[in-house]
C-alpha positions as CSV (number, residue, x, y, z in Angstrom):
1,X,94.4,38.4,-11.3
2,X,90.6,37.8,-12.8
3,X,90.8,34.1,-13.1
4,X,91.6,34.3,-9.4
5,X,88.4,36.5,-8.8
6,X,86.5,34.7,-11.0
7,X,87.4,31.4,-9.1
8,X,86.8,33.0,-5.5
9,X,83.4,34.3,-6.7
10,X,82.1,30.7,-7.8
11,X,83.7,28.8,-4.1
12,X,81.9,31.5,-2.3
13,X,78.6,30.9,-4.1
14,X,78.9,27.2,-4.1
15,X,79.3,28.0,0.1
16,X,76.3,30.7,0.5
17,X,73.1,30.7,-1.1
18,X,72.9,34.6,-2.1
19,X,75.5,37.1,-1.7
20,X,75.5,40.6,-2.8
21,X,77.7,42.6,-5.2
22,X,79.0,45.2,-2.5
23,X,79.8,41.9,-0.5
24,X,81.9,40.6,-3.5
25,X,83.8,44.0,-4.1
26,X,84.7,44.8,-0.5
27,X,86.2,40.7,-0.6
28,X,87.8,41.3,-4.0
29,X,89.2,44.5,-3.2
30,X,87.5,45.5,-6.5
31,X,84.3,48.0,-7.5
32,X,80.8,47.0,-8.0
33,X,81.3,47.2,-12.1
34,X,84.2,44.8,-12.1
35,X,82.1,42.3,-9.7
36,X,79.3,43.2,-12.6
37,X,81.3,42.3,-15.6
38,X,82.7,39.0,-13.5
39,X,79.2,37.9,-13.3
40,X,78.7,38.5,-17.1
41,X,81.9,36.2,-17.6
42,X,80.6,33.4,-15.7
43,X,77.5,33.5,-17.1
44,X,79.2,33.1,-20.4
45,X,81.2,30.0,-19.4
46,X,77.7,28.2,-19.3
47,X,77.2,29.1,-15.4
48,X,73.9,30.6,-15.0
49,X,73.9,33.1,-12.3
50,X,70.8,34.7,-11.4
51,X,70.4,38.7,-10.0
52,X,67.7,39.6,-8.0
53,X,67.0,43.3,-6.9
54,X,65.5,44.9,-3.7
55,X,65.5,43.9,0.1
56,X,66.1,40.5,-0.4
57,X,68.0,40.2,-3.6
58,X,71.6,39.3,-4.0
59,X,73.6,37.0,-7.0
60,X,73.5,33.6,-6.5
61,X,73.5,30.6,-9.0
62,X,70.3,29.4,-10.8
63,X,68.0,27.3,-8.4
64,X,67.6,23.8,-10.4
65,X,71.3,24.2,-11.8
66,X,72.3,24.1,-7.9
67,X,76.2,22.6,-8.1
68,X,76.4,20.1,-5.6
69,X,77.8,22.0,-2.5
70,X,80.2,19.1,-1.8
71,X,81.6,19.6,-5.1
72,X,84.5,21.5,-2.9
73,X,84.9,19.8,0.1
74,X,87.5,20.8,3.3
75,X,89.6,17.8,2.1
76,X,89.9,19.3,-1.2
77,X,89.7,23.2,-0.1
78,X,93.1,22.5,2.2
79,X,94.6,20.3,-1.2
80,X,94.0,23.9,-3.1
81,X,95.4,26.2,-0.6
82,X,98.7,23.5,-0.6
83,X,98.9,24.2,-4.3
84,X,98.1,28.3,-3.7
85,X,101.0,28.4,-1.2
86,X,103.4,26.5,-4.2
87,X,102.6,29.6,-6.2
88,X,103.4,31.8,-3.4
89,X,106.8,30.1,-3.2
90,X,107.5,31.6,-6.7
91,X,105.9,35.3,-6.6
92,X,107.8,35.8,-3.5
93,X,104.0,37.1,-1.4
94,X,101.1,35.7,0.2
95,X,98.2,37.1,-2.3
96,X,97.2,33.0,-3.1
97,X,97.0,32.3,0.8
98,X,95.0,35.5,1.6
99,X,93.0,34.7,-1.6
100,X,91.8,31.2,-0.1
101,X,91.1,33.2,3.0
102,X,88.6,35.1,1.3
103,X,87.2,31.7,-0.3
104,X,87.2,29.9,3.1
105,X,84.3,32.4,4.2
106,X,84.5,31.7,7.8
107,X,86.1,28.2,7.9
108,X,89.0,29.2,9.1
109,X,90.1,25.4,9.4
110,X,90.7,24.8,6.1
111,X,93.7,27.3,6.3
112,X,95.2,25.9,9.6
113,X,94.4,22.0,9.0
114,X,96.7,21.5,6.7
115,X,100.5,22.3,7.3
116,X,101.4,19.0,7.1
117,X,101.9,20.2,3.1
118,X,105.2,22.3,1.8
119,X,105.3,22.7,-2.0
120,X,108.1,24.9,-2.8
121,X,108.5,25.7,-6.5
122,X,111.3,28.2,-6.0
123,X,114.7,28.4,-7.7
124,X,117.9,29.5,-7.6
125,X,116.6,32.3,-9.9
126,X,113.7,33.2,-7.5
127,X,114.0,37.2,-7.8
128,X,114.6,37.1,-11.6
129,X,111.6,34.2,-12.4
130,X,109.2,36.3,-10.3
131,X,109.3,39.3,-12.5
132,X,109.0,37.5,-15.7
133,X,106.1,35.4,-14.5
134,X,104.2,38.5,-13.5
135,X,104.9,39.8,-16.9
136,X,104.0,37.0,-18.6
137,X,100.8,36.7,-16.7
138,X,99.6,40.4,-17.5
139,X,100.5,39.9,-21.0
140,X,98.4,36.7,-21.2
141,X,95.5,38.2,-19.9
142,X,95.8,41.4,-21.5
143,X,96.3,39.7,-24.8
144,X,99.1,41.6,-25.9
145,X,102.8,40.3,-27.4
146,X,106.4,40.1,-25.5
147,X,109.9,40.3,-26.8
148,X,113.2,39.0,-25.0
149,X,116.3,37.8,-26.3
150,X,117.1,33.6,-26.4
151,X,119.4,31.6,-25.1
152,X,120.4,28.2,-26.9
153,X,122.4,25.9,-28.3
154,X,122.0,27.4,-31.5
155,X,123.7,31.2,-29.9
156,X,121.0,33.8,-29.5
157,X,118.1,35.0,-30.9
158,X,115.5,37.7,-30.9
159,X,112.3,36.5,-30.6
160,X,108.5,37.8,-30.5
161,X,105.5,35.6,-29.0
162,X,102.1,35.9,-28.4
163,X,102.1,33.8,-25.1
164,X,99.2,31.2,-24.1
165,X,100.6,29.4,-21.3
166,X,102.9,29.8,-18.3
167,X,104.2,25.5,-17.6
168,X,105.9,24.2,-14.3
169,X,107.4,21.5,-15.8
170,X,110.8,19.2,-14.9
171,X,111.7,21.7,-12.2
172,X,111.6,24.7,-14.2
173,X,109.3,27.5,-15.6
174,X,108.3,27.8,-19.5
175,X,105.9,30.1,-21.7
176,X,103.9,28.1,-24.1
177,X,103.1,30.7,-27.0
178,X,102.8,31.8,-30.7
179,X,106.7,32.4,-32.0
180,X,106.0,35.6,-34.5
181,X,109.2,34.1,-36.1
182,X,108.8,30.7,-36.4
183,X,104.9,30.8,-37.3
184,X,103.8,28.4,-34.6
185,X,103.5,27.8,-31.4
186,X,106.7,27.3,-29.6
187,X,107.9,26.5,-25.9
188,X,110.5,28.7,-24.6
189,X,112.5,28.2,-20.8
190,X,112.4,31.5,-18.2
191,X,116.0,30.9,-17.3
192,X,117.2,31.1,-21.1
193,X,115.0,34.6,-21.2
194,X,116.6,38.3,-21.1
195,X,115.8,41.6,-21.9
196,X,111.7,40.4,-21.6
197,X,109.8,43.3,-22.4
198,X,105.8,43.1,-22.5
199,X,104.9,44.8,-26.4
200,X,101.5,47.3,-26.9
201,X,100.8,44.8,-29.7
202,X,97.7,42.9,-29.5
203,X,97.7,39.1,-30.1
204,X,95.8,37.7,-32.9
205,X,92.7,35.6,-31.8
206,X,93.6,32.1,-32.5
207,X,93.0,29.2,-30.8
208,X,96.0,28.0,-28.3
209,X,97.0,24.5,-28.4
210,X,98.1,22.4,-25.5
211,X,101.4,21.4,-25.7
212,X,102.8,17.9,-26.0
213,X,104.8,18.1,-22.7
214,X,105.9,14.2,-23.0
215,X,110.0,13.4,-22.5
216,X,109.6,11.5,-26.1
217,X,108.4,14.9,-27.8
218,X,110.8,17.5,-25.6
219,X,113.9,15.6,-25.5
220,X,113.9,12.8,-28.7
221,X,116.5,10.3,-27.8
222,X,119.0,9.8,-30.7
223,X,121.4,8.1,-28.5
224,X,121.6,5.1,-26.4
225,X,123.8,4.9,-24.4
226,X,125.8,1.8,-21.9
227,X,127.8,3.5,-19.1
228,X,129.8,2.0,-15.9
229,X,129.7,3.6,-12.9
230,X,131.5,3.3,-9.9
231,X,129.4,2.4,-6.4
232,X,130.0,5.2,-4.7
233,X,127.9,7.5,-7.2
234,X,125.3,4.8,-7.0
235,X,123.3,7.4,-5.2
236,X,123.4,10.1,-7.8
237,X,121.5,7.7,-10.1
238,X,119.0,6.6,-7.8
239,X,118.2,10.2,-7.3
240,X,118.1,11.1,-11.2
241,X,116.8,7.8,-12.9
242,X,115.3,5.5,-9.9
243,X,116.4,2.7,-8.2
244,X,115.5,0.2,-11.0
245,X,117.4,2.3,-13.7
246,X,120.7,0.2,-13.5
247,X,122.1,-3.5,-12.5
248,X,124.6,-3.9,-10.0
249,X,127.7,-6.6,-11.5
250,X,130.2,-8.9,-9.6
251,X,132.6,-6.3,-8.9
252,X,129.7,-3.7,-7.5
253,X,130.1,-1.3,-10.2
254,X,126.6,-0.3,-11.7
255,X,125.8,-1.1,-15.5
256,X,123.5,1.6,-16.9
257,X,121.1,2.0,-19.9
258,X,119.7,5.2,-21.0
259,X,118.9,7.7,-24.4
260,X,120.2,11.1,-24.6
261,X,119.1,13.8,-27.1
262,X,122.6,14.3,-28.5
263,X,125.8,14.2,-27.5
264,X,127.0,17.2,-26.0
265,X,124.3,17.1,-23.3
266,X,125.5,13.4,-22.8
267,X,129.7,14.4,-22.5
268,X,128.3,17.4,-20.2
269,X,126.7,14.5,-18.0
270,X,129.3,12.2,-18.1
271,X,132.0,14.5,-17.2
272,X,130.0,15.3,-14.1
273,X,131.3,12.0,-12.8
274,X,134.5,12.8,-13.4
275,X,137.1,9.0,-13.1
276,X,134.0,7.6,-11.6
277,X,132.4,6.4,-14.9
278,X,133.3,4.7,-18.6
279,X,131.4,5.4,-21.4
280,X,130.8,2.1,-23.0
281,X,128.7,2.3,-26.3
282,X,128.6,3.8,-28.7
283,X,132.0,3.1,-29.1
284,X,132.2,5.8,-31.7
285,X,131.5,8.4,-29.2
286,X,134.5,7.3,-26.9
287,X,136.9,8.4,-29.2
288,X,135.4,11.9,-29.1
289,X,135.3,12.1,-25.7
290,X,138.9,11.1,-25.2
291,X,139.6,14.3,-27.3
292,X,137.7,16.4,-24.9
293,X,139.5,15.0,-21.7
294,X,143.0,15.3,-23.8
295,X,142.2,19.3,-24.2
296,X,140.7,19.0,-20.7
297,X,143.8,17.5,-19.4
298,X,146.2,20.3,-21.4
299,X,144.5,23.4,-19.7
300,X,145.0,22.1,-16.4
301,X,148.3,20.2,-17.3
302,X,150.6,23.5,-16.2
């Protein structure tokens, strides 16, 4: 990917004072014009990199703009190959670790220092999340549209985005993009995507805003909720909410507080506990899920 060349060009120039362009292309795997038109990138993001010819010459960065070379230390070298190696996890290959060992330019310590660290953002849906991310990711950078068909609540839909940001968020993979439908920028889960097809349809150029990833925006609470548990689930809440996120009364069941977005993600929850919690309030909300146990309790009654 060129954002990962472009990175790898600027660690191994704040490491080495001059380096050539056949040096670059033989680490990047890439030809001379490529390393050419990488240079003229970073020079555009406000890095001034300086080309000298003959004996001596080479690419290096402006002398007087010199980045502090401890502006990437070991410490923080092994912290990036830990994230690398998350990414890895996910793509199902090694290309982020053998990157970093073409940034590490002879420090081979930084890439055995530091296995103390195992991020692992896999999934159940490894084989099929690969794919799409590597779609997604050459659409991005090729500025060009994708279509799939979306899974909801509301049934499905066909939908058409100019996408603007792959997300890790809350244990799962999103695309942050411009819904051709909706007129705006929408986020939009992997898992819930099929039939993902990358369009020969350029994206417009518009500015791409940064999502408002906060629980408050994503999932609005409209209900609040006051549930009994039994104790022997007590460890399902510590795991889910934290250990501060309910009060232990007289007879050791657990009285807990929370707000859900609706209500059938809150029965879907509840009935997870099966006879090992009571709905409390709302008290309106019992009622219906009475109903759902009665029908519940006539499928399975013969």
């Amino acid at each position: 990917m060129k954002i990962d060349r472009l990175i790898g060009i600027l660690a191994i120039l704040l490491q080495q004072e001059k380096v050539t362009a056949p040096f670059l292309a033989e680490k990047f795997e890439v030809s001379r014009r490529t390393i050419n038109r990488d240079i003229e990138d970073i020079c555009r993001a406000g890095i001034p990199i300086v080309t000298a010819q003959g004996q001596n010459g080479g690419i290096s960065i402006m002398e007087g703009y010199r980045m502090d070379h401890t502006l990437l230390t070991s410490a923080d070298m092994r912290s990036i190959l830990a994230g690398l190696r998350s990414l890895d996890s996910v793509s199902g290959t090694n290309k982020y670790q053998q990157l970093m060992a073409k940034l590490s330019v002879g420090n081979s310590d930084i890439l055995t220092s530091n296995n103390h660290i195992m991020i692992d953002l896999a999934s159940w849906y490894k084989e099929a999340l690969a794919s799409k991310i590597e779609l997604i990711q050459g659409a991005i950078e090729s500025k060009e549209k994708i279509k799939f068909t979306y899974h909801s609540q509301k049934g499905e839909a066909q939908r058409k985005i100019e996408p603007g940001l792959l997300i890790f968020q809350w244990s799962s993979w999103y695309v942050w993009g411009y819904c051709c439908k909706r007129k705006d920028f929408r986020l939009f889960k992997l898992n819930r995507m099929v039939d993902l097809e990358a369009v020969e349809e350029k994206c417009k150029e518009r500015q791409i805003p940064m999502p408002d990833l906060s629980l408050r925006r994503v999932y609005p609470v409209s209900i609040q909720v006051k549930v009994l548990f039994e104790k022997q689930v007590k460890w399902r809440l510590v795991d889910a909410f934290g250990e501060n996120s309910f009060t232990e009364q007289a007879d050791g069941r657990l009285l807990f507080y929370h707000g859900f977005t609706d209500k059938e993600n809150l029965f879907e929850w509840i009935l997870g506990f099966g006879d090992c919690v009571e709905l409390i309030e709302p008290k309106e909300l019992r009622k219906e899920l009475y109903n759902i146990t009665s029908k519940i309790n006539t499928i399975y009654k013969t």
